[in-house]
C-alpha positions as CSV (number, residue, x, y, z in Angstrom):
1,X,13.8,10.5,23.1
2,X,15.1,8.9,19.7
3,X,12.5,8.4,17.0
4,X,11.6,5.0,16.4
5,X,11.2,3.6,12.9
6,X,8.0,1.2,12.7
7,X,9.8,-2.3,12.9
8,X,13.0,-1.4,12.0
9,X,14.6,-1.2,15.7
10,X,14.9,-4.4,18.7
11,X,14.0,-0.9,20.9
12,X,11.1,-0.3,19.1
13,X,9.4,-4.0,19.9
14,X,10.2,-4.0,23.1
15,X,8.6,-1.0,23.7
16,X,5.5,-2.1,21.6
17,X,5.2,-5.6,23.2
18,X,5.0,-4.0,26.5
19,X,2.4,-1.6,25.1
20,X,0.5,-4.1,23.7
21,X,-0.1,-6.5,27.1
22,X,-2.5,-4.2,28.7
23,X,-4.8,-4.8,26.0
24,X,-4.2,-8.7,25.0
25,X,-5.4,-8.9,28.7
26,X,-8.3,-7.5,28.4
27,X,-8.9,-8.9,24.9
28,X,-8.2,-12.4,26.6
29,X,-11.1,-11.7,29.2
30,X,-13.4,-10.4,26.7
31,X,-12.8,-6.2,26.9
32,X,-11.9,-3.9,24.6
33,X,-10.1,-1.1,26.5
34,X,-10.7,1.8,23.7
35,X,-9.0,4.9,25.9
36,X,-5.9,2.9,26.0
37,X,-6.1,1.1,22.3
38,X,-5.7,5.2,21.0
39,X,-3.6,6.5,23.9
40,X,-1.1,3.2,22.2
41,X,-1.2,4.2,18.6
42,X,-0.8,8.2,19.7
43,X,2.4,7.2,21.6
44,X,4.3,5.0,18.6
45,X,2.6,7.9,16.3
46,X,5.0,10.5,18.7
47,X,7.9,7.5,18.6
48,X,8.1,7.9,14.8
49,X,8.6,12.0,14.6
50,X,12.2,13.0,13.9
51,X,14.1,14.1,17.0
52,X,13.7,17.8,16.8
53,X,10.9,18.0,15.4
54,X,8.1,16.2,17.4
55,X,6.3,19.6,17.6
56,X,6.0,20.6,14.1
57,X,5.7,17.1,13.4
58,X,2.7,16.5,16.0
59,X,0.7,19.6,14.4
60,X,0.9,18.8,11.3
61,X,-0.6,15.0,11.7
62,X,-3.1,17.4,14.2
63,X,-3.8,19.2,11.1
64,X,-4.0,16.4,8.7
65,X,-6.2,14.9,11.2
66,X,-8.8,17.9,12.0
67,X,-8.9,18.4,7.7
68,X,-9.7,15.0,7.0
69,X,-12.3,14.8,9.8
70,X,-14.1,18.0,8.5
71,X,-14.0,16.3,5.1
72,X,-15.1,12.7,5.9
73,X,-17.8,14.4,8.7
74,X,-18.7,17.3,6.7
75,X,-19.9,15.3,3.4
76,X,-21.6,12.2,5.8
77,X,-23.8,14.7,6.7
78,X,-24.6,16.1,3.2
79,X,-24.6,12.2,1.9
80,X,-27.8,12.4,4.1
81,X,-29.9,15.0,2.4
82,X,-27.7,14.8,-1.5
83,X,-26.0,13.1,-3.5
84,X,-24.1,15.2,-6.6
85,X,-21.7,13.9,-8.0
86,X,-19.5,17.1,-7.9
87,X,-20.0,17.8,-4.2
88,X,-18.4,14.2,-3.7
89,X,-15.5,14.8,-6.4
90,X,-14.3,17.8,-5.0
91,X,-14.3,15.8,-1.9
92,X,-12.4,13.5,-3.2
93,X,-9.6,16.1,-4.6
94,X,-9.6,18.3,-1.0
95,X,-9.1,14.8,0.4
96,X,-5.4,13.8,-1.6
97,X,-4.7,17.6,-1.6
98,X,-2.4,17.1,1.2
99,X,-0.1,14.1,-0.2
100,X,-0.8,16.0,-3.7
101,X,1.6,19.4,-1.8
102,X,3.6,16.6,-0.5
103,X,4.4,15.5,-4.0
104,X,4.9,18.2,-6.0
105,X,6.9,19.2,-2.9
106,X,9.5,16.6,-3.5
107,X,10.1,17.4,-7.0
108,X,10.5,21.5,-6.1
109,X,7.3,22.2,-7.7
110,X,5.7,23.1,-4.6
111,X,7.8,24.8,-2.1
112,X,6.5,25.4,1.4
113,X,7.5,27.4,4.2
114,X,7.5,24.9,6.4
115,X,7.8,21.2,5.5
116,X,4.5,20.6,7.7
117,X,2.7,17.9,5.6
118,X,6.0,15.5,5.2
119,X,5.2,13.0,7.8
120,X,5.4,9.6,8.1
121,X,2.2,7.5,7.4
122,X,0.5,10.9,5.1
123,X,0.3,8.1,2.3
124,X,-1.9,5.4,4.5
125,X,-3.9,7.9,6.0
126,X,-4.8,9.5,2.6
127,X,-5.9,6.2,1.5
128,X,-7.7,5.5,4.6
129,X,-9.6,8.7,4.5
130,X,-10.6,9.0,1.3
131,X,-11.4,5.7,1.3
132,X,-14.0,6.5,3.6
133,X,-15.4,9.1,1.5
134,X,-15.8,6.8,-1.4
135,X,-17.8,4.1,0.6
136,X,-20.1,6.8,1.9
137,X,-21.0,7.9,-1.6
138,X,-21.5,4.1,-1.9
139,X,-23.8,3.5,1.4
140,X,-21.5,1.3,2.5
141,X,-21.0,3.8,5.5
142,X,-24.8,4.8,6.9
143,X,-23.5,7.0,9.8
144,X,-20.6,8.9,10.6
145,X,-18.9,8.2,14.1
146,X,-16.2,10.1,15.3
147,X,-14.1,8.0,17.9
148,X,-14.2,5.6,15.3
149,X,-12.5,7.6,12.4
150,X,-9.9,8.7,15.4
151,X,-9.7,5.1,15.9
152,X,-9.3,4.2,11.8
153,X,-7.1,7.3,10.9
154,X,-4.9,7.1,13.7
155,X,-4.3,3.1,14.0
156,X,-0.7,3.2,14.2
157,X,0.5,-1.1,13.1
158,X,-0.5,-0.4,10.0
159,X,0.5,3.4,9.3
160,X,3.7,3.3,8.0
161,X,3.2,0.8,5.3
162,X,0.1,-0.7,5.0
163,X,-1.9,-2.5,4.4
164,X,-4.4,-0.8,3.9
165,X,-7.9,-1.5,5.5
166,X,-11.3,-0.4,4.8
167,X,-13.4,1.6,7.4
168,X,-16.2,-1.2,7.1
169,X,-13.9,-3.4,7.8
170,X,-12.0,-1.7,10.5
171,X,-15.5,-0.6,12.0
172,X,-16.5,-4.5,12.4
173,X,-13.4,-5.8,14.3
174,X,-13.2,-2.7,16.1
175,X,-16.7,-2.4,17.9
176,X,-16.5,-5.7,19.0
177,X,-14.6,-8.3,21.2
178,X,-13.0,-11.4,19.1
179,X,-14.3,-15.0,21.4
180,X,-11.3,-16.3,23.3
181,X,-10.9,-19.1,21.0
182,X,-11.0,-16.3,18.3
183,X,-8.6,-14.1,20.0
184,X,-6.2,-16.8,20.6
185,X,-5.8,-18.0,17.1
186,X,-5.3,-14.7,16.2
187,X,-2.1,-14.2,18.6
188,X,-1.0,-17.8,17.0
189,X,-0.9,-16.0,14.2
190,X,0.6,-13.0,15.7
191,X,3.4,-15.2,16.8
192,X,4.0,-16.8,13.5
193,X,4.1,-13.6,11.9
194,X,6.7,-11.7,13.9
195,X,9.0,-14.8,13.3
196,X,7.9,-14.8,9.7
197,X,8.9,-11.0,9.3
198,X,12.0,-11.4,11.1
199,X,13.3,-13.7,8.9
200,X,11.9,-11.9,5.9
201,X,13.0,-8.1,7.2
202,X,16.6,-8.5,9.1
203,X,17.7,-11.5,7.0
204,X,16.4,-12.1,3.6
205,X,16.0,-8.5,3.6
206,X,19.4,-7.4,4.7
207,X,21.5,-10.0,2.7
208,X,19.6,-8.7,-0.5
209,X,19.5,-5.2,0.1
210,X,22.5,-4.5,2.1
211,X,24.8,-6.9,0.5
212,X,23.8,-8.6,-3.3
213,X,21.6,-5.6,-4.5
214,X,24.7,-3.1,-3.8
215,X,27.3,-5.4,-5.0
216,X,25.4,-5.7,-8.6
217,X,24.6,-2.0,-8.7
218,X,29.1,-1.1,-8.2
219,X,29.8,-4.0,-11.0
220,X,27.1,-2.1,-13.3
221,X,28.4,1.4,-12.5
222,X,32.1,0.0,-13.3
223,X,30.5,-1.6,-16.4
224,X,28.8,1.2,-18.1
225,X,29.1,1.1,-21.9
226,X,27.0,3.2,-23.6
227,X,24.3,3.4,-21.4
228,X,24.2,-1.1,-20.9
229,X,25.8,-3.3,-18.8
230,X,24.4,-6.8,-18.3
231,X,25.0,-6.5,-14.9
232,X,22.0,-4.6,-15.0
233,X,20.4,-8.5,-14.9
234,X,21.5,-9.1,-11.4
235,X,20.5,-5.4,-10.0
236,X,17.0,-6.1,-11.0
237,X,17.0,-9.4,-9.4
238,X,18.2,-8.6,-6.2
239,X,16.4,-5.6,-6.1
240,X,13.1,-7.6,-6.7
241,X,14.0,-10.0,-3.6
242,X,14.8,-7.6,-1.4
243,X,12.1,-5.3,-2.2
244,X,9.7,-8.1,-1.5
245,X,11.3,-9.5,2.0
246,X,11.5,-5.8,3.2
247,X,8.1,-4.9,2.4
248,X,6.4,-8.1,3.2
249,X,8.5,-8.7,6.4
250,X,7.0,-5.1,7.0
251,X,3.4,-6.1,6.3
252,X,4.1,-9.2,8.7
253,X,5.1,-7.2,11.5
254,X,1.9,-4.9,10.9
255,X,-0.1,-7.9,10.6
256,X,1.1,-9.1,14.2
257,X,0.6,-6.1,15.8
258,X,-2.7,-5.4,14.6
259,X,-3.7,-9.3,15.6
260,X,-2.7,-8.5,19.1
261,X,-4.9,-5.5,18.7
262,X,-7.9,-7.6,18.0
263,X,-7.8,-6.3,14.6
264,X,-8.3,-9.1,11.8
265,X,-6.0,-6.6,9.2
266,X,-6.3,-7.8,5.4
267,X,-2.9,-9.9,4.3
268,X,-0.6,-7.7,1.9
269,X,1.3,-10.1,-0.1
270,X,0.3,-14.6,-0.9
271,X,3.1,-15.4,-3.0
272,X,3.6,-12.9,-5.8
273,X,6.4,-14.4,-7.4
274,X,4.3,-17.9,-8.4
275,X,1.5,-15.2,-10.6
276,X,0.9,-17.2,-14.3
277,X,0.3,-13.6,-15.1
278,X,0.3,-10.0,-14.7
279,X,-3.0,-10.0,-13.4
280,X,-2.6,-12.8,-11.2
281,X,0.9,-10.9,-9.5
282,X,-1.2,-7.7,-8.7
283,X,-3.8,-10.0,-6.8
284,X,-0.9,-11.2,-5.1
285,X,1.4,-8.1,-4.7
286,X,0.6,-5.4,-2.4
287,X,-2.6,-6.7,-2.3
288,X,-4.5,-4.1,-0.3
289,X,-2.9,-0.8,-2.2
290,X,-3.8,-3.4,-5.7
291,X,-7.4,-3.7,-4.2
292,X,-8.2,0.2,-3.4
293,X,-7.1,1.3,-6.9
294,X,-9.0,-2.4,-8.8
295,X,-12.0,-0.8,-6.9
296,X,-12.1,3.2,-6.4
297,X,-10.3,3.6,-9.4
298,X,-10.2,1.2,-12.2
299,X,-14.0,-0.1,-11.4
300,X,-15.6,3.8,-11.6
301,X,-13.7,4.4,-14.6
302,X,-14.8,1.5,-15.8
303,X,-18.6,2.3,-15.2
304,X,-18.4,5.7,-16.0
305,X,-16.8,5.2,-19.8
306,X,-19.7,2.9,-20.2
307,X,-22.2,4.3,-18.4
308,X,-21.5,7.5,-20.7
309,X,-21.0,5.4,-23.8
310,X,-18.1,7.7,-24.6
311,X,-16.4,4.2,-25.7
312,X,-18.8,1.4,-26.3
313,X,-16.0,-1.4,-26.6
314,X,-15.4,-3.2,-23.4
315,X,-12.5,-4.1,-24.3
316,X,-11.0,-0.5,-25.3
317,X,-12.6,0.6,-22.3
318,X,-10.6,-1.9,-19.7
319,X,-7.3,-1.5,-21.5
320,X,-8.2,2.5,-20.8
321,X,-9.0,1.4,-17.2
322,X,-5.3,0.2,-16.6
323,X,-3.3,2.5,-17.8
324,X,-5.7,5.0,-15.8
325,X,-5.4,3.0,-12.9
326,X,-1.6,2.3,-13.1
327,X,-0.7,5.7,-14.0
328,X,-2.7,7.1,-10.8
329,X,-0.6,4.9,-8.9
330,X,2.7,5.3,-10.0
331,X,2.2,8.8,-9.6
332,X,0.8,7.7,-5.7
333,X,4.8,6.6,-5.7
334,X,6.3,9.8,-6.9
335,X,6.5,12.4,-9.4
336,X,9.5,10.9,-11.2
337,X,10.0,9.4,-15.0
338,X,10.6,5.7,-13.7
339,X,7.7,5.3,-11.5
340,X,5.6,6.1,-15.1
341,X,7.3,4.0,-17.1
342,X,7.2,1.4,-15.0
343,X,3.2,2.0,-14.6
344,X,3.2,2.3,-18.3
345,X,4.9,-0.8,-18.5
346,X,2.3,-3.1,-16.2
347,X,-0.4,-1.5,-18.1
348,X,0.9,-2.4,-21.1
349,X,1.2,-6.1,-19.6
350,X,-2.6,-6.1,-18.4
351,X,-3.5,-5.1,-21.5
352,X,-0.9,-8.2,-23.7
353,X,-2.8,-10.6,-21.3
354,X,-5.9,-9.8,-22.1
355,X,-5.3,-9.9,-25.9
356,X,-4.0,-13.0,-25.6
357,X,-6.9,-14.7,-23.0
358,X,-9.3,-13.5,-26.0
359,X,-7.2,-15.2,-28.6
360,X,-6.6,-18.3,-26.6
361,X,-10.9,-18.7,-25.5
362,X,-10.8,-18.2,-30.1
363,X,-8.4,-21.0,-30.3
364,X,-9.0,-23.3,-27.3
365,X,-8.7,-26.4,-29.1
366,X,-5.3,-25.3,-30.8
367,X,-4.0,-24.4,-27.9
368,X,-2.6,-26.8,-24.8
369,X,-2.7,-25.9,-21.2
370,X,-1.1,-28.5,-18.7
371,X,1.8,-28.3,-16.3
372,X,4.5,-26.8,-18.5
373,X,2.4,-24.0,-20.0
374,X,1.6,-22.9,-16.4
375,X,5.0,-23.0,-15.5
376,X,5.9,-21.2,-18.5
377,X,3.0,-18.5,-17.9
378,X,4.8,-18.6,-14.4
379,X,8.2,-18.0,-15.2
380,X,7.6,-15.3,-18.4
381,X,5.5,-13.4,-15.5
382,X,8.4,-13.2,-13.1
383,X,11.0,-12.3,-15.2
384,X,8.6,-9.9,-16.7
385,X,8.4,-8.4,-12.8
386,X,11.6,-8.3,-12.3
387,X,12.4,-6.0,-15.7
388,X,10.2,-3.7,-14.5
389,X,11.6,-3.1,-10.8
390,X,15.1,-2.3,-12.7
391,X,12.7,0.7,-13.5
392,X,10.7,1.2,-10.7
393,X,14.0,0.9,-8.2
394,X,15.6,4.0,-9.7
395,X,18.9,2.9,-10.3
396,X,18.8,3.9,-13.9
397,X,18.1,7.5,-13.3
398,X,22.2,6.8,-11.8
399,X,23.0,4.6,-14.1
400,X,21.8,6.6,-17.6
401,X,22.3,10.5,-16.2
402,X,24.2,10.7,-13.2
403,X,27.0,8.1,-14.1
């Protein structure tokens, strides 16, 4: 049997659609078939494994799986009796461990003999899992329940790409049957969302990534001078659009299928491309990945500086906070000199927009804000974006050292 990408083949919703009707049925009539919901997601888990490989690939998610599980288990039970702080850290650290091998891995740092933790989804489920390990430390999770990590870890609409769910979240839709009012607005939504991500993902997508983003990238290869070419302009353009239609058509489809699921999944994207600022965009962008790292990342670094005092300005301490938080995720993307820069260059924003909200809330009354200055705010934060994804899209590794 081929493997399946997630949403990227007509084979592959035909086969999930018809996978998915057993349980809208008994969704409709008010049961949740469990057995069924997790015999699903194991079957398009299996779909996704590269022909060849589906045992090597099925051990090592087995592996992945029984790891995390002796993690998340193993410290819910000591969250019971304790609490130190570096009994949860190292945690933490076992917990990315995997994706950590998988990284260095890529870069030839980290060679193994066997290629067992590259699979699909180890991203997701990394964030998922130690998610859960975070909001236990917290009390957000009281108790640990195993069917309903296997149900979490292994719920495969939103695997491949998000977005990414909390377990307390998860746990609430999950142990529980939506009212058929309920259930039915959420499969109006479904339906709106597969035709939303269809004409995001095989349109808008295709014509920008298959067609204008290539296009620009030969006229800029062709145009090289010195390391410049203002085609450069339109490769950052096109890559922006089409890196948001792929990846939000993605979340759509996600979004559907997790609806039809009974599961209320978080939205991943509410129109990035109108933010008046940097800020504003990452509350907008990849909203759920932007949420995980605002909270289990920027937030405790936050505290801790403070609660430490090893930097008593606030300010100081939040412009530390995003270049923390930006770096740890742009090295989540890859080991590789443009993901950092481009990091490096968001933090850098978050940090310009706060200077200038403080001097702005100092000079209020010299100052105007109406129509045109948000506009403005709106259109310097976009074209800000889009010089950055000329980074983060890679093509200048080509362009500068390959050309």
């Amino acid at each position: 049997m081929p493997n399946l990408q997630p949403y990227a083949d007509p084979t592959y919703f035909i086969y999930l659609l018809v996978a998915l009707v057993p349980l809208a049925i008994g969704l409709y009539f008010g049961k949740r078939i469990v057995w069924y919901e997790i015999l699903v997601s194991l079957a398009f888990i299996f779909l996704i494994f590269d022909t060849g490989h589906y045992v090597k690939q099925g051990i090592a998610i087995l592996v992945y799986s029984i790891w995390q599980f002796l993690l998340v288990s193993g410290y819910s039970a000591y969250r019971k009796k304790a609490n130190a702080a570096w009994v949860f850290y190292l945690m933490v650290i076992l917990s990315i461990l995997p994706i950590t091998m998988v990284r260095l891995g890529a870069i030839g740092i980290y060679k193994p003999e066997f290629t067992l933790l590259g699979f699909l989804g180890i991203s997701y489920l990394t964030f998922r899992s130690t998610g859960m390990i975070i909001e236990t430390r917290d009390g957000a999770i009281k108790e640990f329940k195993p069917v309903m990590f296997l149900r979490f870890m292994l719920f495969m609409p939103t695997l491949s790409s998000g977005p990414i769910d909390r377990y307390t979240r998860f746990a609430k839709d999950a142990s529980s049957v939506p009212e058929r009012a309920k259930y039915l607005d959420l499969l109006n939504q479904a339906v709106k969302s597969l035709f939303l991500g269809f004409v995001y993902k095989f349109i808008l997508s295709y014509y920008f990534g298959q067609i204008i983003y290539p296009f620009f990238q030969h006229l800029a290869l062709n145009d090289n001078h010195h390391g410049f070419s203002w085609w450069l302009i339109g490769v950052a353009y096109s890559y922006g659009m089409y890196l948001f239609f792929d990846f939000a058509g993605y979340s759509r489809f996600a979004l559907a299928t997790s609806y039809i699921m009974g599961i209320d999944s978080p939205i991943n994207f509410n129109q990035p491309y109108k933010a008046k600022n940097i800020k504003d965009f990452w509350n907008r962008w990849h909203m759920s990945l932007s949420f995980w790292f605002r909270d289990f990342v920027f937030m405790r670094f936050v505290f801790l500086m403070l609660k430490k005092k090893w930097i008593k300005n606030r300010n100081t301490v939040s412009t530390l906070g995003y270049f923390v938080n930006m770096m740890v995720m742009g090295l989540w993307h890859g080991l590789t000199w443009y993901y950092i820069v481009y990091a490096l260059m968001h933090a850098s924003g978050m940090a310009v927009n706060d200077a200038w909200l403080r001097f702005k809330k100092k000079h209020r009354d010299q100052i105007p804000h109406n129509k045109f200055t948000e506009w403005f705010a709106i259109v310097v934060t976009f074209h800000f974006v889009m010089l950055t994804f000329l980074v983060f899209c890679g093509f200048l590794d080509t362009f500068w050292f390959h050309s």
